[in-house]
MMTF fields as JSON, N, C-alpha, C and O atoms, coordinates in Angstrom:
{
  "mmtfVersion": "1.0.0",
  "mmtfProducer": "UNKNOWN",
  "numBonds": 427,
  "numAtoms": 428,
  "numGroups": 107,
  "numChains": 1,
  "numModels": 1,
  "chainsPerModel": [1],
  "groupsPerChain": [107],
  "chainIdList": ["A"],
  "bondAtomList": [4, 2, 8, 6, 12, 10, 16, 14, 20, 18, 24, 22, 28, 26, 32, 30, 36, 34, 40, 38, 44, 42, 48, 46, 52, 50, 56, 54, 60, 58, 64, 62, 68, 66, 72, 70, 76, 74, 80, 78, 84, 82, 88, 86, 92, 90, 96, 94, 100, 98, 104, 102, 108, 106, 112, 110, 116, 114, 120, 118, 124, 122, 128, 126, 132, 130, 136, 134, 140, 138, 144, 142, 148, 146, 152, 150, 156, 154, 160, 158, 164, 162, 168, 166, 172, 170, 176, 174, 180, 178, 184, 182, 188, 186, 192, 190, 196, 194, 200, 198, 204, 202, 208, 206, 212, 210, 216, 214, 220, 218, 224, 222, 228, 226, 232, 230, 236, 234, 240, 238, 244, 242, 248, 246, 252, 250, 256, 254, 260, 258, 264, 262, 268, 266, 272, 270, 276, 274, 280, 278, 284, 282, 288, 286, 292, 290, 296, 294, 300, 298, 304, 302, 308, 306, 312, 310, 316, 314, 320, 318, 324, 322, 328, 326, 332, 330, 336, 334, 340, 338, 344, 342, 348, 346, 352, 350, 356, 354, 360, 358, 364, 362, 368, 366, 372, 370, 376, 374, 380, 378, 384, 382, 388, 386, 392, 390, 396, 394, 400, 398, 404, 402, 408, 406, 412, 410, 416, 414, 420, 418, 424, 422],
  "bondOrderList": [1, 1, 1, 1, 1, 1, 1, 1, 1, 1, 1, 1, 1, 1, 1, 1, 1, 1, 1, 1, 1, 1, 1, 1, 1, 1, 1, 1, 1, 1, 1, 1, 1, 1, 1, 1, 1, 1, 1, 1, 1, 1, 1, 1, 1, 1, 1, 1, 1, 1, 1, 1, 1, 1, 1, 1, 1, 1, 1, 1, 1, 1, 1, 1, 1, 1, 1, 1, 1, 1, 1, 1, 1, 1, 1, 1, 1, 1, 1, 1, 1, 1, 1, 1, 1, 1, 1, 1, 1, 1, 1, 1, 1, 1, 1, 1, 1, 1, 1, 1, 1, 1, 1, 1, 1, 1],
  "groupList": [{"groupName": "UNK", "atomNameList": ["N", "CA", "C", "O"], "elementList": ["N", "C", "C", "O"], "formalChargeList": [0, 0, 0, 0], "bondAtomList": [1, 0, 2, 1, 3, 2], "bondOrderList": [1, 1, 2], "singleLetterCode": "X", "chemCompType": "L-PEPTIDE LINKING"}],
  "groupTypeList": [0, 0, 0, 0, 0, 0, 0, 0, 0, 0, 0, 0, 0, 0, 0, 0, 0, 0, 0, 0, 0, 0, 0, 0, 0, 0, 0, 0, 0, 0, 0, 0, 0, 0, 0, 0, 0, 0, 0, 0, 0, 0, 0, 0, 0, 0, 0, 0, 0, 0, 0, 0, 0, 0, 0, 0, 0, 0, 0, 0, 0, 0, 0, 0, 0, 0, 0, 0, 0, 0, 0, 0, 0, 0, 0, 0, 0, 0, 0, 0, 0, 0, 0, 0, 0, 0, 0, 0, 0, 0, 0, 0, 0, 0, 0, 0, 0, 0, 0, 0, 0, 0, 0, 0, 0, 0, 0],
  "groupIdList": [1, 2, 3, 4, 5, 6, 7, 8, 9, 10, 11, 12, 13, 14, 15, 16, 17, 18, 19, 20, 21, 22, 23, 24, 25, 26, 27, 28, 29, 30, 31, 32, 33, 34, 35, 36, 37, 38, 39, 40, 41, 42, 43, 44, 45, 46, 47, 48, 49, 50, 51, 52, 53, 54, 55, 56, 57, 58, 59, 60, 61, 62, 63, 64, 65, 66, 67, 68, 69, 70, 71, 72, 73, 74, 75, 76, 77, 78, 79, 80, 81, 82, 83, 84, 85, 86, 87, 88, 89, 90, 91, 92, 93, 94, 95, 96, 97, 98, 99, 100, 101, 102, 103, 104, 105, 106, 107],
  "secStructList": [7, 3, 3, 3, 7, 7, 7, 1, 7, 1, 5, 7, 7, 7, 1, 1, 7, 3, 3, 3, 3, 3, 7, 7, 1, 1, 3, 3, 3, 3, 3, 3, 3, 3, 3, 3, 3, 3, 7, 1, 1, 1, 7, 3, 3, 3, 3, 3, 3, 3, 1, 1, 1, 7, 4, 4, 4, 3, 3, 3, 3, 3, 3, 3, 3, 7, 6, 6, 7, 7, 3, 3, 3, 7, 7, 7, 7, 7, 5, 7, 6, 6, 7, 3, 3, 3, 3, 3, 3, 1, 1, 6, 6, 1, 3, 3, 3, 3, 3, 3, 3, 3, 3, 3, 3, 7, 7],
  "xCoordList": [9.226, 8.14, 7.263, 7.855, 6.168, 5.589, 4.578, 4.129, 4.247, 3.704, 2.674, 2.783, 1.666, 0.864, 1.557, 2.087, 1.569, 2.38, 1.871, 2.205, 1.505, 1.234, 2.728, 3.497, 2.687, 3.637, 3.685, 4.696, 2.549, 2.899, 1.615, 0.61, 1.942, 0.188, -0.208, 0.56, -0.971, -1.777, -0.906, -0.275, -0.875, 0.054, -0.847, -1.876, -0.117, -0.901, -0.11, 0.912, -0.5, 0.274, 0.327, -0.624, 1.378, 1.533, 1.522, 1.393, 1.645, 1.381, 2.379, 2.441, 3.363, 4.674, 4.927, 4.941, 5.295, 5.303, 6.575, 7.493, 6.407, 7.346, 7.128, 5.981, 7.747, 7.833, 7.05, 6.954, 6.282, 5.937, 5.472, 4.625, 6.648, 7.264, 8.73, 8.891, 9.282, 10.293, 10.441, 10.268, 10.738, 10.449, 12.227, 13.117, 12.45, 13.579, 14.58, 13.989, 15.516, 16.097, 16.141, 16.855, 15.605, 15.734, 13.952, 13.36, 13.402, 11.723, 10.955, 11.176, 10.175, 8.693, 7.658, 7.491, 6.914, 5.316, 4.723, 5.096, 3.194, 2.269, 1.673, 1.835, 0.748, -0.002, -1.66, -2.317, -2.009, -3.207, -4.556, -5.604, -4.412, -5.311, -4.623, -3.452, -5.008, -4.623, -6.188, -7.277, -5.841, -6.979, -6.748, -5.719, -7.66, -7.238, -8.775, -9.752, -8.315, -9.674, -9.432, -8.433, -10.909, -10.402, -11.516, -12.631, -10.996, -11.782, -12.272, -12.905, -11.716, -12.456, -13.408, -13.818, -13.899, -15.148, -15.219, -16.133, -13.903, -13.701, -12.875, -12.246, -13.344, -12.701, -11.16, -10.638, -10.382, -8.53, -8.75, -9.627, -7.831, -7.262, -6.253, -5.296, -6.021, -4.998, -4.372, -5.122, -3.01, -1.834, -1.37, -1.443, -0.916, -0.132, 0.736, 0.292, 1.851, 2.491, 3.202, 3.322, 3.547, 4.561, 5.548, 5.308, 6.91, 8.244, 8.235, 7.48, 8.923, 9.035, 8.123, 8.318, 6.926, 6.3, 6.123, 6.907, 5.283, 5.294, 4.126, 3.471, 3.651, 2.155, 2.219, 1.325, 3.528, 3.424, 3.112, 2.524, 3.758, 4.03, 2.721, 2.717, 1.869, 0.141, -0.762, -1.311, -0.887, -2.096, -3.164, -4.239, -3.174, -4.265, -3.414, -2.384, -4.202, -3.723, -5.014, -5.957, -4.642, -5.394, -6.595, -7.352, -7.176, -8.539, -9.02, -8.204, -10.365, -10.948, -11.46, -12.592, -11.063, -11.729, -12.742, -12.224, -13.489, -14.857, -15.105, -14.293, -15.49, -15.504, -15.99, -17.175, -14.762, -15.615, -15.804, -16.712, -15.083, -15.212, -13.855, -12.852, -14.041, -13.18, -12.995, -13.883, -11.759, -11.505, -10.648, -9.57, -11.443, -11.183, -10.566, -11.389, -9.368, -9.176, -8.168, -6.985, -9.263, -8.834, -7.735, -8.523, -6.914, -6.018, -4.861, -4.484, -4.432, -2.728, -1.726, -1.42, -1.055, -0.185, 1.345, 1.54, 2.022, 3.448, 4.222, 3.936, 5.325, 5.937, 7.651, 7.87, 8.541, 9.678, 11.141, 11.126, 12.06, 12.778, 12.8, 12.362, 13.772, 13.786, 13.296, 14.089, 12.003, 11.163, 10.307, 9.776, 9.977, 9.396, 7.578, 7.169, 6.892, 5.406, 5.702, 6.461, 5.169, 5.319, 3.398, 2.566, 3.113, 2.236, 1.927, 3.034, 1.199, 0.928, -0.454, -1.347, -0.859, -2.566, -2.539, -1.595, -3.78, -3.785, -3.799, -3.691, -3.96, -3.886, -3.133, -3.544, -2.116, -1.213, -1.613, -2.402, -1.284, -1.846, -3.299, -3.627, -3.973, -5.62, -5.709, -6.43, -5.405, -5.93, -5.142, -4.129, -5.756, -4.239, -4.419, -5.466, -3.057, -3.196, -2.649, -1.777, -2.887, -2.194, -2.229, -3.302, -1.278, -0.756, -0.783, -0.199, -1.561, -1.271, -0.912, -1.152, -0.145, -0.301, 0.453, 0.239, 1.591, 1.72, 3.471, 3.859, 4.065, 5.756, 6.514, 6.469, 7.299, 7.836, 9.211, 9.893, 9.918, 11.278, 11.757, 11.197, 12.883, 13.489, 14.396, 14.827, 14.923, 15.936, 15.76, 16.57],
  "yCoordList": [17.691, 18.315, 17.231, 16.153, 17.216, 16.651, 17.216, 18.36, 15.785, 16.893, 15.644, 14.653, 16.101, 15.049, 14.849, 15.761, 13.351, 12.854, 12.217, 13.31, 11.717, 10.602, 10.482, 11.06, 8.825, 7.936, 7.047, 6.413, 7.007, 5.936, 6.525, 7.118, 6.177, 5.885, 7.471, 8.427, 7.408, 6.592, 5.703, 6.243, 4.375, 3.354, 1.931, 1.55, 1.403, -0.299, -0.612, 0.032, -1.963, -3.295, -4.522, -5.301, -4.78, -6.23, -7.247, -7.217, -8.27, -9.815, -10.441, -11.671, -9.611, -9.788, -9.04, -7.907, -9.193, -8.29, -7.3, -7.658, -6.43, -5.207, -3.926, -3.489, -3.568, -2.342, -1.289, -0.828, -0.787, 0.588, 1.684, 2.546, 1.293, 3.037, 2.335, 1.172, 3.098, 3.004, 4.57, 5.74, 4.126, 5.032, 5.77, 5.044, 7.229, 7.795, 6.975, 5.899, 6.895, 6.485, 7.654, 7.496, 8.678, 10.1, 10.338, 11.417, 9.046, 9.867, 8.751, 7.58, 9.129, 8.013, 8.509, 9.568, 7.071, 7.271, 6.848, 6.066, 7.583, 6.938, 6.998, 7.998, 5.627, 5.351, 5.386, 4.613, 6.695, 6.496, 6.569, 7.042, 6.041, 5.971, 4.94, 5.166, 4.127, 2.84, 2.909, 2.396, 3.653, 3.475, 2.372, 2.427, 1.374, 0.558, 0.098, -0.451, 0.758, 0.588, -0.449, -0.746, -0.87, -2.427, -2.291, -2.807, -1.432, -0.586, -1.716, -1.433, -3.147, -4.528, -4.958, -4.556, -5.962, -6.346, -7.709, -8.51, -7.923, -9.89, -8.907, -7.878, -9.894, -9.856, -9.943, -10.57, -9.067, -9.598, -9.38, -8.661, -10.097, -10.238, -9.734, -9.822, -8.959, -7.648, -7.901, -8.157, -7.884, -8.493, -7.256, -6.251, -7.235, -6.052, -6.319, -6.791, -5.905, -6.198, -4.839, -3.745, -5.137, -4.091, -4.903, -5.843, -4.557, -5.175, -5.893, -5.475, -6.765, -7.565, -9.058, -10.006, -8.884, -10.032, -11.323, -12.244, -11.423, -12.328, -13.117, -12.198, -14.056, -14.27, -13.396, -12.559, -13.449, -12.444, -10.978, -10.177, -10.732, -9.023, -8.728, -7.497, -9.06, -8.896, -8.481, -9.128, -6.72, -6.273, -6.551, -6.497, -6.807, -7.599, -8.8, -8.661, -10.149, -11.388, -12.165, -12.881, -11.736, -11.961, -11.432, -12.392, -10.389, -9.487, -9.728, -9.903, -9.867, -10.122, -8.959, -8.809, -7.923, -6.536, -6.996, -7.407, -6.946, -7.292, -6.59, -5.688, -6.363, -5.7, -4.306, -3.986, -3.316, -2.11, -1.549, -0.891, -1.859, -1.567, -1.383, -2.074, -0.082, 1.034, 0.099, -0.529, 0.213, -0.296, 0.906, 1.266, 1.548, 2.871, 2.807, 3.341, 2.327, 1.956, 2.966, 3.217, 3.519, 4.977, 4.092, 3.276, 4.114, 3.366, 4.359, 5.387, 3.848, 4.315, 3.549, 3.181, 3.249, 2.1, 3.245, 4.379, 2.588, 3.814, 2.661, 1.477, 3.152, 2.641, 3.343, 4.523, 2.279, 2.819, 3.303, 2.934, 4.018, 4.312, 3.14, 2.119, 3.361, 2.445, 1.068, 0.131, 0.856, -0.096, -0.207, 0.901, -0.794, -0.706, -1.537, -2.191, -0.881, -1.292, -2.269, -1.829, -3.424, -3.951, -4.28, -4.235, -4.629, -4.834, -5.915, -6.128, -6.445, -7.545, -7.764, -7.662, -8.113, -8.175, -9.798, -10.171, -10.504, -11.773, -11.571, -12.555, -10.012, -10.52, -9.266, -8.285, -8.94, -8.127, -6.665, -6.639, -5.693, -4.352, -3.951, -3.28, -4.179, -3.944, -3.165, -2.168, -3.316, -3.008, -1.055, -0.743, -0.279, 0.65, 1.102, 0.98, 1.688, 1.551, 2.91, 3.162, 3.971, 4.909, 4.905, 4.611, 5.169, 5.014, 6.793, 7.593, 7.148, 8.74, 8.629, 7.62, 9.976, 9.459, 10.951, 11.94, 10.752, 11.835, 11.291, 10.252, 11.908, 11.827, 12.823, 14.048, 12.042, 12.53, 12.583, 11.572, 14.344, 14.395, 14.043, 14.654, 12.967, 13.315, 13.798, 13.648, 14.568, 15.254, 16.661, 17.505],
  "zCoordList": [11.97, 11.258, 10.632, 10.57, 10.21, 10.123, 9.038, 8.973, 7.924, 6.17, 6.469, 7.19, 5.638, 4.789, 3.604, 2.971, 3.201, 1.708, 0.711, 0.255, 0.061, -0.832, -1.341, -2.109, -0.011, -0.605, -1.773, -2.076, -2.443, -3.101, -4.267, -3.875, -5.918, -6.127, -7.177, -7.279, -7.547, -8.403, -9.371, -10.279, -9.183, -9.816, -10.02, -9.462, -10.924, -11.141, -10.453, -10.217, -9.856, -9.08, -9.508, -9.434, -9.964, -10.481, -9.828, -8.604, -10.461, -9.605, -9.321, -9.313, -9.029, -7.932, -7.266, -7.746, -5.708, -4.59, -5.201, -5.939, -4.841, -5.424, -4.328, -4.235, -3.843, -3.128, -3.507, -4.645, -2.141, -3.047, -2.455, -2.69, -1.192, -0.442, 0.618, 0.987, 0.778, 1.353, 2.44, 2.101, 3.507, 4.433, 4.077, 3.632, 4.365, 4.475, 5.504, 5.597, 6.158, 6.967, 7.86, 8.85, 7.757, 8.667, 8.67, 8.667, 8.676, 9.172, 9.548, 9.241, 10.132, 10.398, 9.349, 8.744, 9.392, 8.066, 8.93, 9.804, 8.682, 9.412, 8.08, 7.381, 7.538, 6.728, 7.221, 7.919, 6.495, 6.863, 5.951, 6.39, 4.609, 3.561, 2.849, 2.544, 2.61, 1.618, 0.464, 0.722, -0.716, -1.81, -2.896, -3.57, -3.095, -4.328, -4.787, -4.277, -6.278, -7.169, -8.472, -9.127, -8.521, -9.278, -10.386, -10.31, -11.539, -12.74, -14.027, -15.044, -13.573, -14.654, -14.032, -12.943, -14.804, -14.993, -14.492, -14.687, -13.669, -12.487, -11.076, -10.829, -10.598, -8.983, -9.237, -10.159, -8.081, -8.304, -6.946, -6.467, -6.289, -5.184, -4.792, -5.561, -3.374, -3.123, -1.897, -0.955, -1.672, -1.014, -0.535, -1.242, 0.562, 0.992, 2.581, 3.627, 2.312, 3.752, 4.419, 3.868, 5.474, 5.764, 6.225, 6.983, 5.741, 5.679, 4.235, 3.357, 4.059, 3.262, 3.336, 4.097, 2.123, 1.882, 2.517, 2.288, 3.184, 4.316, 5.094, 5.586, 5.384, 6.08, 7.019, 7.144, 8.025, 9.365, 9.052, 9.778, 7.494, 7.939, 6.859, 6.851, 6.158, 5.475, 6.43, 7.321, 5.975, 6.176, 5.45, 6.048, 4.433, 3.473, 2.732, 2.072, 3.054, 2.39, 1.308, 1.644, 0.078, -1.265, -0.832, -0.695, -0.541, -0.191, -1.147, -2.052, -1.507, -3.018, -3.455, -2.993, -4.261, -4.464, -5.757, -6.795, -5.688, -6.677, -8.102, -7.896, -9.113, -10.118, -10.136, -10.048, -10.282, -10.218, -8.694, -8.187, -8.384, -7.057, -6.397, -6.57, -5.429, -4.711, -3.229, -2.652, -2.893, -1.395, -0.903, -1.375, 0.305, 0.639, 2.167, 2.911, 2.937, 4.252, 4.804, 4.577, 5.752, 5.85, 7.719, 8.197, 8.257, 9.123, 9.628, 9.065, 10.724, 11.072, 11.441, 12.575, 10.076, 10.69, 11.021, 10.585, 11.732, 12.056, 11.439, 11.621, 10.622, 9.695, 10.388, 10.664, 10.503, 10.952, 9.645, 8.471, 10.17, 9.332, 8.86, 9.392, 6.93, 5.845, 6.142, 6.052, 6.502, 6.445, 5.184, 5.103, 4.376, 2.96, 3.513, 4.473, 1.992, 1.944, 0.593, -0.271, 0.451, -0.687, -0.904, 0.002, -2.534, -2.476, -3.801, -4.297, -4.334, -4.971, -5.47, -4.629, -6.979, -6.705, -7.686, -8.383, -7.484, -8.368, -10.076, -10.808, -10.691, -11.711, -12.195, -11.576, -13.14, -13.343, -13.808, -14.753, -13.402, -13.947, -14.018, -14.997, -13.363, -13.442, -11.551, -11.586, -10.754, -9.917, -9.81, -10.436, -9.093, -9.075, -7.435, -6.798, -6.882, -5.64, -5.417, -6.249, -4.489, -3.861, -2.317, -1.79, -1.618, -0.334, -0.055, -0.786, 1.112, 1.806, 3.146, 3.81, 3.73, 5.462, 5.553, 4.852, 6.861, 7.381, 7.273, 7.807, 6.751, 7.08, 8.032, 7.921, 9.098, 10.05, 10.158, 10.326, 10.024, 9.581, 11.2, 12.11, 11.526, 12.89, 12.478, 11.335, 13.459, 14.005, 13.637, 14.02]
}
C-alpha cells in the first residue's frame, strides 16, 4: 500500500549531521519534497545525504540558502528499507527542514 507521509519536519537542523528519517525495515520511501526555509537575516549553508553523511552519499553539499529565503525541491529519490536521511546546516537551529513523499508498506 502505498500513503503520502511527511517524514520528517517541520523541525530545526543543527550543525551536526543527525538523522532525520529512518525508513521502516518493512517499507520503501520515495522522497519527493525536500522544503527548507532560512527565516534570518545571513546565508546558512544546507547538507543533506542519503545513508550516512558522506561526500558520496550528499544530495546537497553546504547549498548556500540566502536570507529569507525558501528552498522548495520538489524530486524522487527511492529510499530503501532502514536506510536513514541525515541532514546538517552551517549554523545551528535557524534553518527548518521538512521531508514529504510516498511510503511503501511491503508485503
Amino acid at each position: 500500500m502505498r500513503a503520502a507521509t511527511r517524514f520528517s519536519g517541520p523541525a530545526q537542523v543543527s550543525n551536526a549531521a543527525a538523522t532525520k528519517y529512518t525508513v521502516a525495515s518493512t517499507a520503501l520511501a520515495v522522497i519527493r519534497h525536500i522544503h527548507v526555509s532560512n527565516p534570518s537575516g545571513s546565508a546558512v549553508t544546507f547538507t543533506m545525504s542519503i545513508g550516512a553523511d558522506a561526500a558520496g552519499t550528499r544530495i546537497f553539499d553546504a547549498y548556500n540558502i540566502a536570507a529569507g529565503v525558501v528552498l522548495d525541491h520538489f524530486c524522487y529519490y527511492a529510499i530503501s528499507p532502514s536506510e536513514i536521511v541525515q541532514a546538517f546546516a552551517g549554523t545551528n537551529n535557524i534553518l527548518t527542514l521538512t521531508i514529504d513523499g510516498d511510503l511503501i508498506t511491503l508485503g
